[in-house]
Phi, psi and omega in degrees: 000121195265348153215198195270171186285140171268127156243117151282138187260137159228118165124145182246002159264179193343305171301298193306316189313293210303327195282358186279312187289325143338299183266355175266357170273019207230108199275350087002353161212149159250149195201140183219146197238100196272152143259130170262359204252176195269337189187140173291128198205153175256115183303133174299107167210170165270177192183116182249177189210133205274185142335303204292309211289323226279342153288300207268017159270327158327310169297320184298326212212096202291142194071011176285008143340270163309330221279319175302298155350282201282326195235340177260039160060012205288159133233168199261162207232142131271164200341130168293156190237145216233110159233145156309146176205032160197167194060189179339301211231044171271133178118358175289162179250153178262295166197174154309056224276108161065160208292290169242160192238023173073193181258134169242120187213144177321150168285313189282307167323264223264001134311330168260331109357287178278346197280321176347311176267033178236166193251132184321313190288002187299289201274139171236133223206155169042068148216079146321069163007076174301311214206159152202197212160123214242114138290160184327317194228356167195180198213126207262155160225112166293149184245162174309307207308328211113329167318125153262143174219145173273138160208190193220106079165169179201139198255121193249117178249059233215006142100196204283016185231028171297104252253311163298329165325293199289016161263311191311294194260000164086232152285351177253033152022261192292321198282007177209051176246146199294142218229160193284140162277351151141011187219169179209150162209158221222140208239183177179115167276107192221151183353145163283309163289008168263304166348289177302317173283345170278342181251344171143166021095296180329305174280357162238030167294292172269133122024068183192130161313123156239159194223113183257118212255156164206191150290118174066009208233140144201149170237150171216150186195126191236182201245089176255196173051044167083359186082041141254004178223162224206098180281136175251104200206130183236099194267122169241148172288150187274097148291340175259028173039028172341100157326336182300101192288326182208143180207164203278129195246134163228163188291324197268337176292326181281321165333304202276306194299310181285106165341143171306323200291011182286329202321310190258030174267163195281353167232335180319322181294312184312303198245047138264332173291324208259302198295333194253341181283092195185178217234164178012071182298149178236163152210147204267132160310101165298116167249154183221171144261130175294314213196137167218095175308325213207172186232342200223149191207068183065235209250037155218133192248183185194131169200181181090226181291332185297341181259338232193046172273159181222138153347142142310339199309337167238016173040052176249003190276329168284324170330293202295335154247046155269318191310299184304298178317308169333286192284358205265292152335318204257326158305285187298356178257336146341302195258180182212353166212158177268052160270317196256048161304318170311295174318297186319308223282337198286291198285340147327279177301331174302324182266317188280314200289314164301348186263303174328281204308300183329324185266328148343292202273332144344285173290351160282308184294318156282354174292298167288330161322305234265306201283019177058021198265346196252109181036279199261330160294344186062236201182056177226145204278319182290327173294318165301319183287352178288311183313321213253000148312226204341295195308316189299320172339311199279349159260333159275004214233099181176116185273113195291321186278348183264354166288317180305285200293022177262291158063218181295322169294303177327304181304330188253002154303319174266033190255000000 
């Protein structure tokens, strides 16, 4: 190797951050990172990250814990606790899910929280994609500006409409672009104590996400910023699956949205107050990829949301690319030329893509769990907790180190 692999990252959010800190620690890559936006930045949402992700950010970023903790404001949760929160029998509890529930933190907060730990000159902001273009030994990228740059691989994070995603598949594009998912939901941050005082005492004794499950409904509200502040969020089904990414929220539009049996449930009144007191309320669609044949394409690859968006409903979508950073870090520390870039990127997808779709799909099926949508579970509390035991399962239950060597093997069968 007469220098070092040139990488390019396109797109600067969580996934693009994490997977640069990943790959810069490796004196054998260079790796730079484009935006297209005018400065990196994150839509004000909250983002919790489980066991699972915070192990494997752990690896990227030794301590990275504390580092969350001390500078993004983050805090750990015990176990989230799961209720009904309409009909009869709202206010049963379903369940406990698993011992801890990881870290809840600003989205913007711990993005800026990692770009910290990159060198400024890495990063480029208000460079928009135009084109790529893949030759034998490297991939030309044109920019709006007029600029064209060469690299030997190029990583497309570039979020869930990415214009590298569609070179990675090609013609078949469009037939596997990302689609409504069937819910829309409307989010807020608000004071922890007004919080407390509209839901109740109850819900803040302990550190902990709660998820209120109901008909055609789910609510939800967790503890961020250091405990001053309280994310709020109220997700309802969508039945006409509405091309509409966002649209304007009123008391008589949730009024309208929300089953009569919420009225007299134990939260509903509270964060309908606390969800509509904000200035122009909005609410965002959900959107997935149903289906992605492929991650990889020769030396351009793709992940986070541009590979794997998924529903929120199990707040694994920032996990899964801390994941995608993982393995991607431990690949690129793997090779020693860019012949074998092609290989890393083959096994990525071989391993990354089947660990995705499961949770993808997963997370549609908690989707109908939270909203009474599903058969057999109802709104029956035991039927949930049987149900919804399972559906989380398919985002923890995963080793991380024998996934790196599944890997890591993969790559080298095919070199």
């Amino acid at each position: 190797m007469t220098g070092p692999i040139r990488i390019g990252i396109i797109g600067g959010g969580i996934a693009g951050v994490a997977a640069a800190i990943a790959l810069v620690k490796h004196p054998h890559v260079n790796v730079q990172v484009y935006e297209g936006a005018s400065q990196f930045t994150e839509r004000g949402a909250g983002v919790g990250l489980s066991p699972l992700a915070l192990e494997a950010l752990e690896d990227i970023i030794p301590s990275a814990t504390d580092l969350l903790k001390t500078q993004a404001g983050a805090v750990g949760l015990d176990a989230a606790r799961l209720v009904l929160g309409s009909g009869p029998k709202a206010g049963a509890l379903i369940s406990d899910l698993g011992t801890s529930a990881g870290l809840t933190m600003n989205r913007a907060s711990l993005l800026q929280t990692l770009l910290s730990l990159l060198p400024g000159d890495i990063l480029h902001a208000g460079k928009r994609v135009t084109s790529l273009e893949q030759t034998e030994s490297e991939v030309r990228v044109a920019f709006e500006d007029g600029t064209v740059t060469q690299f030997d691989a190029v990583i497309g994070a570039d979020g869930i409409f990415s214009s590298v995603r569609n070179h990675v598949i090609g013609d078949e594009a469009q037939k596997h672009a990302a689609s409504p998912a069937g819910w829309w939901d409307i989010r807020h941050f608000v004071p922890f104590e007004k919080a407390r005082a509209a839901l109740g005492d109850e819900s803040f004794k302990v550190d902990r996400q709660y998820a209120w499950l109901g008909d055609g409904a789910a609510m939800l509200h967790g503890i961020v910023e250091n405990r001053t502040m309280v994310q709020c969020i109220i997700a309802v089904v969508d039945n006409n699956c509405s091309a509409d990414r966002k649209r304007p929220v009123t008391r008589q539009v949730l009024m309208d949205a929300l089953p009569a049996s919420w009225d007299e449930g134990p939260v509903a009144r509270g964060m309908v107050e606390l969800i509509l007191d904000q200035d122009d309320p909005k609410g965002y669609a959900e959107w997935e990829h149903k289906s992605t044949p492929m991650y990889a394409n020769n030396r351009v690859c793709i992940i986070g949301d541009a590979a794997h968006a998924t529903t929120p409903w199990q707040g694994a979508g920032a996990g899964l690319a801390i994941e995608d950073a993982f393995i991607l870090g431990h690949l690129a520390g793997s090779i020693s030329s860019t012949v074998e870039i092609n290989a890393a990127f083959r096994a990525f997808d071989a391993v990354r893509r089947p660990r995705c779709q499961e949770v993808i799909d997963a997370g549609r099926e908690t989707g109908r769990l939270f909203c009474g949508q599903d058969e057999y579970a109802g709104l029956n509390p035991e039927k949930l907790n049987k149900a919804l035991g399972r559906t989380f399962a398919h985002v923890g239950d995963l080793a991380l180190a024998l996934h790196k060597e599944e890997t890591l093997g993969a790559m080298r069968t095919m070199l």
